[in-house]
N, C-alpha and C positions, 0 to 999 in steps of 0.2 A: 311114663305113667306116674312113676314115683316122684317127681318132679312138678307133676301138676297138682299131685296130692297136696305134697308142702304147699307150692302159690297159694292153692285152694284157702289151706290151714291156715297160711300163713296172713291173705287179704282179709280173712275172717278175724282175725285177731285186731288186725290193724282198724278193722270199722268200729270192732268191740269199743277200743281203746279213745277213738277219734268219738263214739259215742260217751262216753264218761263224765264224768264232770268232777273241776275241782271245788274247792272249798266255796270258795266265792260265788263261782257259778253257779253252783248246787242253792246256795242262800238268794241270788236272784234271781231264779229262775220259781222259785218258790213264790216271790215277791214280797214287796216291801211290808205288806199286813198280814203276814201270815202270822197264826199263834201255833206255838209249839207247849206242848206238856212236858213234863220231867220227871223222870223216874228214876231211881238209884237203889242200891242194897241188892245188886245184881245175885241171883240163882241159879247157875244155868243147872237145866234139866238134861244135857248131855246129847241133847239133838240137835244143838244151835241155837235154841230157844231160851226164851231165861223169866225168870219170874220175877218181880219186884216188890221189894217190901216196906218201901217209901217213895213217897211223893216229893216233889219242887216246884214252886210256884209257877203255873204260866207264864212262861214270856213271847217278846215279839221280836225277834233277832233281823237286826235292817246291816246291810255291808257300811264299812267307811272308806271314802274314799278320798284323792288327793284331789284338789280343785281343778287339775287335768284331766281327772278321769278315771286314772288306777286306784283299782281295790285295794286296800291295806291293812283289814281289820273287820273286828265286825262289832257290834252295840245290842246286847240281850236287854230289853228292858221289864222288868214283871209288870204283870197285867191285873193281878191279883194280889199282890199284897203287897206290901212297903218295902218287902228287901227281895232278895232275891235277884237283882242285879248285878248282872258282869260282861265285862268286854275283854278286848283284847286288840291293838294296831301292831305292824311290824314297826312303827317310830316308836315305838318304845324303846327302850333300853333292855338288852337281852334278850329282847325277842326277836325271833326268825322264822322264818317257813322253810319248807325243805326243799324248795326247788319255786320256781316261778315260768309261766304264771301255770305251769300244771302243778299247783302245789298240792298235794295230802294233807298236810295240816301246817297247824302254826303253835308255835312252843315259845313259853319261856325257859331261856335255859336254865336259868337259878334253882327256880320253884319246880323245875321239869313237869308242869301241867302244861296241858293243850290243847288243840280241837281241830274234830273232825267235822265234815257235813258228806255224809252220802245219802243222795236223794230227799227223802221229805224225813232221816234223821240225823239229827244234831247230837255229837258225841263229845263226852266231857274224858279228857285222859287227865292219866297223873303217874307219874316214876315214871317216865319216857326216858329211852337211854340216850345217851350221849349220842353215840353214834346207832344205827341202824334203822330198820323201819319198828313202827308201832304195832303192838299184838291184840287181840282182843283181851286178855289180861290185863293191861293197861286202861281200858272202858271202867269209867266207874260212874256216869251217869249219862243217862240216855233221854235224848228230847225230838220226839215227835209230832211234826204236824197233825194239828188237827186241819181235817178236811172231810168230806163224805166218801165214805168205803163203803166195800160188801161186806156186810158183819160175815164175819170168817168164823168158824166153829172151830172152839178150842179143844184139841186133842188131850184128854186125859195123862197126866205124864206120873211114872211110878218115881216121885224124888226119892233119892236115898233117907233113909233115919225114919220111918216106919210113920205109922199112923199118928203118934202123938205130933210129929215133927211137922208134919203134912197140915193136920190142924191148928197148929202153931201157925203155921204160913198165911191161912185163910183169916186166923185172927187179925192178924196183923196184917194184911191186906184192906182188910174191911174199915180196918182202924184208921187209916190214911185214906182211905177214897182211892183207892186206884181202879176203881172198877168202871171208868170212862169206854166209849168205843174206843177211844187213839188209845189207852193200855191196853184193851184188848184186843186188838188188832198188833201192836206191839211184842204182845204174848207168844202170836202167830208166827215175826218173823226169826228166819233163819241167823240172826246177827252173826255169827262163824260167819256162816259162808260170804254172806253179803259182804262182812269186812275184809276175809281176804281176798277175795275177788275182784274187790276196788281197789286193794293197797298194789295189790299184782298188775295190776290193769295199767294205774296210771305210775307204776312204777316204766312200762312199758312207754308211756304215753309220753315220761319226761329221756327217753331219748332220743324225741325227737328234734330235729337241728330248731336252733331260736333263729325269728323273723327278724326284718329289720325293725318292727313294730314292738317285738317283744324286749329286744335290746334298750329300744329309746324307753322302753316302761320300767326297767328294770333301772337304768339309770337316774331317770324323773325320781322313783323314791330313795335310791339312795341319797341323793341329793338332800330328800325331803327331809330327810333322815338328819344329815352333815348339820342341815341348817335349824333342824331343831335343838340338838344337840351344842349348838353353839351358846 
């Protein structure tokens, strides 16, 4: 009986896992015109949630790829205002992903900034360590699709630093525009949990043995890589 429990457990984790999506995936399966929001000056209220007390221009985040076919990067273009623009390829110099192609993110290792995508959000990191996985510490801007949701009712939350602190918050919220549905609906989610639960997942996900497919993928951009570099 104890034995079937684990299978159980264990088939369960495995679908979890083979359901997840990495970086890439997550940005097309989104599609190529999706607009994402941006928010930064993270709050967390201590339940998962976090409050924002600036904005980032809209952008339109499209994957790049090598003219075979693998993803190698991705292209934020703002949609909204003149700057606000940033990308990232692994032919870069310095930069790496942490595994392929179930990758978590991709970093430069100099500047140790980097990025995440789970689901319909787009995560801006920065001080990534050398070695290990990323923490929610590490988030220091967060970019949400916009799409049509159920406007979700936002929970009342007691931030610490009392009444003046609190109204500090709402000024300065007010002040940047962040009172869109996708912030408020962003308000709602759990980020804790959602990130570690993705980082665990497809930590899981990248022990799985690589295909003959995934080998020739992996080879095609090193390659791509050699001969830019040349």
């Amino acid at each position: 009986m104890k034995n079937i429990i684990v299978s159980v457990i264990l088939l369960f984790v495995a679908t979890i896992a083979q359901g997840q999506q990495s970086l890439y995936e997550a940005l097309q399966a989104n599609g190529e015109t999706a607009i994402y929001e941006g928010f930064f000056g993270l709050e967390a209220n201590g339940d998962g949630t976090y409050n924002f007390t600036e904005s980032a221009p809209a952008v339109n985040i499209t994957v790049i790829k090598l003219p075979t076919g693998q993803p190698v990067g991705f292209n934020a273009k703002s949609i909204t205002e003149t700057y606000g623009d940033f990308s990232e390829t692994e032919l870069s110099d310095g930069v790496i992903s942490d595994s392929y192609p179930n990758l978590i993110y991709i970093k430069h290792q100099q500047t140790k900034k980097g990025y995440m995508a789970i689901d319909d959000l787009f995560l801006v990191l920065e001080r990534l360590p050398k070695i290990g996985n990323p923490t929610v510490n590490n988030i220091t801007k967060v970019y949400v699709m916009v799409k049509d949701r159920p406007e979700v009712k936002e929970t009342k939350k007691n931030n610490r630093g009392g009444f003046f602190a609190r109204m500090k918050a709402k000024i300065e919220a007010a002040s940047v525009h962040i009172n869109t549905p996708a912030s408020r609906y962003l308000r709602t989610v759990d980020i804790d949990q959602k990130f570690n639960d993705y980082v665990s997942v497809m930590k899981l996900k990248q022990t799985n043995t690589l295909t003959s497919k995934d080998s020739v993928a992996i080879a095609t951009i090193k390659r791509a890589r050699e001969k830019r570099g040349e």
